[in-house]
N, C-alpha and C positions, 0 to 999 in steps of 0.2 A: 359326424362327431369331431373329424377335426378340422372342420373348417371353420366349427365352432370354438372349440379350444383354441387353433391358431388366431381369430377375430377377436378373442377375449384377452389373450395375451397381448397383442398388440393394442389393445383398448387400455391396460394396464399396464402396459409398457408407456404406452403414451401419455397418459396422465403422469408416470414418473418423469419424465421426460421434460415434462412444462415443466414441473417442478423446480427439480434440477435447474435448469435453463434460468429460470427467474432466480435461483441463487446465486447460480455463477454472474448474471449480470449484475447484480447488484452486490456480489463479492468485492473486498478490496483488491488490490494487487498484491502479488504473493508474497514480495518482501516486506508487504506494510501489513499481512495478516500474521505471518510467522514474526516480525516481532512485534506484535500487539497482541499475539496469541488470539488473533479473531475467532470466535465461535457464533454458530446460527443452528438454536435449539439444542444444544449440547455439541455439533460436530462441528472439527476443525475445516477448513480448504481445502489439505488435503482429503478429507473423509468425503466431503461433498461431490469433490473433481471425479473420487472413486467410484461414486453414488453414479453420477452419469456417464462415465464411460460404460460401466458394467450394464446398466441400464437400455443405454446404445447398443450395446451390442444382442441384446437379448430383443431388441426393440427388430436390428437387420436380420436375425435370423426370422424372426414371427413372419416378420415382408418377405424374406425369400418364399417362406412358407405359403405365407397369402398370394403371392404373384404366382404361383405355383398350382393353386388350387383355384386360382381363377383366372388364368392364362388365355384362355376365351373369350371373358366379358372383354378383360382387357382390349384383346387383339379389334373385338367389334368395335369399342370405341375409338380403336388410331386408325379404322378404315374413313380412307378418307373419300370414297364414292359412297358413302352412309348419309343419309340425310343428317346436317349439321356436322360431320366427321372432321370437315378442314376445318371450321372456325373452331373445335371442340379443340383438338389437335393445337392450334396455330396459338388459342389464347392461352391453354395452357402452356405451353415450352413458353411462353413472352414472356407469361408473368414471372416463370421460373428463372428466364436468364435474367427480366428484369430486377429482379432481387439481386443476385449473383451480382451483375453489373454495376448495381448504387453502393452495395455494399464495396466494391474495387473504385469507383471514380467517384464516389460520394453523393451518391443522387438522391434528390427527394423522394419518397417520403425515409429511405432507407435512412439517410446521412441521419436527419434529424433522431433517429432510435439508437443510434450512434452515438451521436453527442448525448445523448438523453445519458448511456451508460460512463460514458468518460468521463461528466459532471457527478455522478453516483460517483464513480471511484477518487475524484478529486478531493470529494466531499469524505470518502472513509477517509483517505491519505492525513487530512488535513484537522479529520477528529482524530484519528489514531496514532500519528505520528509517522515518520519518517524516518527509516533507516540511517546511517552514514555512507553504508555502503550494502551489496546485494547479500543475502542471506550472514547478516553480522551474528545474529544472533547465533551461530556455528561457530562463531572467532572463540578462543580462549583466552584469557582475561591477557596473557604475555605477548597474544598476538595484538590485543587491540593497544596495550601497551608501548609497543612500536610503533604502532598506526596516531595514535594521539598524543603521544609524547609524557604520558603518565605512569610515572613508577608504577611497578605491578603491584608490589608488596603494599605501595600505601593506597591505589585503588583498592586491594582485596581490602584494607584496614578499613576502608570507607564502608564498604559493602557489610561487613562484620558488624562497625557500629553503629548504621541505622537497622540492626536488631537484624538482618539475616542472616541463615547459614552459606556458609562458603567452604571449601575444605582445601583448594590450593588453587594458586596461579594459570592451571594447567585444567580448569573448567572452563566450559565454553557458558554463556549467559543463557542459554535455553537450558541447561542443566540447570543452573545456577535459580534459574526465577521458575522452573518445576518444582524442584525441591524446596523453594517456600512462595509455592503457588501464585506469584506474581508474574511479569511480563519481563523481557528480556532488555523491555525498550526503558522501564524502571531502574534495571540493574544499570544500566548505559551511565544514567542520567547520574545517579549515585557515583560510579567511577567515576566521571568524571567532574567530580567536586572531588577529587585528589591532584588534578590540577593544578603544581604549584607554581607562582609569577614572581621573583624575586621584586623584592620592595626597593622601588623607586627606578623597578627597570622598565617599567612602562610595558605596553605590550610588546607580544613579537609581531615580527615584520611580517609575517605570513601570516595569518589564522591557520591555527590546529584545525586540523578534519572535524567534521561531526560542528562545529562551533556554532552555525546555524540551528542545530536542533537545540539547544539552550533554551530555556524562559530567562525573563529579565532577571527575574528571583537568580537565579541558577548562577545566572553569568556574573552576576555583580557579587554570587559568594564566592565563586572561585578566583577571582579578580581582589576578592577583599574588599571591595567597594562597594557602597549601601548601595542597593536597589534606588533607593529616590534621585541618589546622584547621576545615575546614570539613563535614569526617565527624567531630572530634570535637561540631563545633559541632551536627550532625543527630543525632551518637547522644545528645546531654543535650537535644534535644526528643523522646527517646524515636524516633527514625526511625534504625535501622541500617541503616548500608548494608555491604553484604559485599565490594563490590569497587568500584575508583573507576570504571572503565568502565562502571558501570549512570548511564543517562542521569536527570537532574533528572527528566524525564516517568512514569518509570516509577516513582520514588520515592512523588513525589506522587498517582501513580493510584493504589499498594498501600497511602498513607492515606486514601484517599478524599476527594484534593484536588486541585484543579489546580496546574499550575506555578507559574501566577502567585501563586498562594497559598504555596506552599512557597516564592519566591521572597521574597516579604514577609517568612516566618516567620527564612530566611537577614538578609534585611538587618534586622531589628530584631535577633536577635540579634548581627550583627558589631557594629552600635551600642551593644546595654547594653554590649560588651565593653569599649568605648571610656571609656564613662563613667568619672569618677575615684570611685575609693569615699570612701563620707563615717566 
C-alpha cells in the first residue's frame, strides 16, 4: 500500500511539475510581470513560483520515499557485472551530465531550448513593457519624483485627472493601479505626462530616466510637440515609425541604438529646426 501511494504521489507530483515548468518558462521576467501585473489563469508569478517550489518539494520527499522502497531494484540495476549494467550505468550518468553540461557551455540541443525561452521572455518584455528600473512598481510617487525629475504634487494631479483614485504622494504605484485595478506601468506612463519643459528651452542635456519607455504619442505631449512633428522629424533621419504608440525603446533598438542616443538625434534635430536660415 505504500508503494503504491508513494508511486501515485509522485505520478501527481510530476505532472504538477511539467506544469509549473512550462509556466515558469514561458513567464516574463519578474520586473516586467510585477509591473504589468502578469497573470496566467488567474495567478500572479509569484503564485506560480509558489506552485512549484511547493510542489518540488512534495515531488523529493515521494523520491526519497520511492528510492527507499525500492532500494534493491535500484542497486541491481548500477551492478555493473549484470548483463548490460555498465552501458545501463554509463548512458545514463552521460545523458545526465550531458544536460548539466549544454545547459553551463551552451551545447546543442540544450542551448537551442534556451534560446527558445529567452526569445519567449524577450517577446513578454517587449509586449508588456519595461520597467525603468527593478521592482519600480514599489517606488512611491515622491520617490520616483526624484528619480525623473517630476513635481510629485502635479504627477499625483495627472494621475487624479485621468479619472483614477490616488490619496497622496506617499503611495507606491502597485497600490496606486490595485486600487483602480490597472497596472503600475499605466500609472508610470500617466505621471509622467507631468513632465514639465520650459518653452523655448529645448530639451535637457541628459534624458530623464524611464524616457525610453515613452510612445511617440507620450513623448511629444510631454514635450508640447504634435506627435506628427516628431515622426516627421524621425522619418527625415530615415527612422519610420508606423504608429505613434511604438515606444522611443523600440525605435531605437530596430536602429541599433539606444534611447538615449535616439534621444540626442530628436533634440539636435528640434534644434537645427529652430536655427534661422542664412
Amino acid at each position: 500500500m505504500a508503494r503504491k501511494f508513494t508511486s501515485l504521489i509522485l505520478f501527481w507530483a510530476g505532472l504538477g511539475l511539467i506544469l509549473s515548468s512550462v509556466v515558469l518558462y514561458i513567464e516574463p521576467h519578474g520586473r516586467v510581470a510585477f509591473w504589468s501585473q502578469w497573470r496566467l489563469w488567474g495567478l500572479e508569478k509569484t503564485q506560480w513560483d509558489d506552485i512549484h517550489v511547493a510542489i518540488g518539494v512534495l515531488f523529493v520527499i515521494a523520491l526519497v520515499f520511492h528510492v527507499f522502497f525500492n532500494w534493491n531494484p535500484i542497486i541491481r540495476y548500477m551492478r555493473i557485472r549484470t548483463p548490460g549494467g555498465l552501458g545501463l550505468v554509463s548512458a545514463t550518468l552521460a545523458i545526465t551530465v550531458f544536460v548539466a553540461a549544454g545547459a553551463l557551455f551552451g551545447l546543442p540541443p540544450v542551448k537551442q531550448v534556451l534560446d527558445l525561452e529567452n526569445s519567449i521572455k524577450k517577446y513578454q518584455t517587449k509586449r508588456l513593457g519595461n520597467p525603468p528600473f527593478g521592482h519600480a512598481e514599489l517606488a512611491p510617487i515622491e520617490d520616483l519624483a526624484r528619480f525623473t525629475g517630476v513635481d510629485p504634487e502635479a504627477g499625483l494631479a495627472k494621475i487624479r485627472q485621468a479619472g483614477l483614485h490616488a490619496e497622496s504622494i506617499r503611495q507606491n504605484l502597485k497600490e496606486i493601479a490595485q486600487i483602480n485595478h490597472t497596472t503600475p506601468k499605466k500609472i508610470y506612463r500617466i505621471f509622467l505626462t507631468a513632465r514639465a519643459f520650459p518653452p523655448g528651452a529645448g530639451l535637457p542635456e541628459v534624458p530623464p530616466p524611464g524616457i525610453g519607455m515613452l510612445s511617440v504619442k507620450e513623448f511629444s505631449a510631454t514635450l508640447g510637440i504634435p506627435a506628427e512633428k516628431i515622426e516627421r522629424l524621425l522619418a527625415g533621419m530615415g527612422l519610420k515609425v508606423r504608429s505613434g504608440d511604438v515606444s522611443l525603446k523600440e525605435i531605437a533598438v530596430k536602429q541599433g541604438m539606444t534611447p538615449r542616443q535616439l534621444y540626442r538625434k530628436i533634440k539636435n534635430g528640434l534644434e537645427s529646426e529652430k536655427k534661422p536660415m542664412r
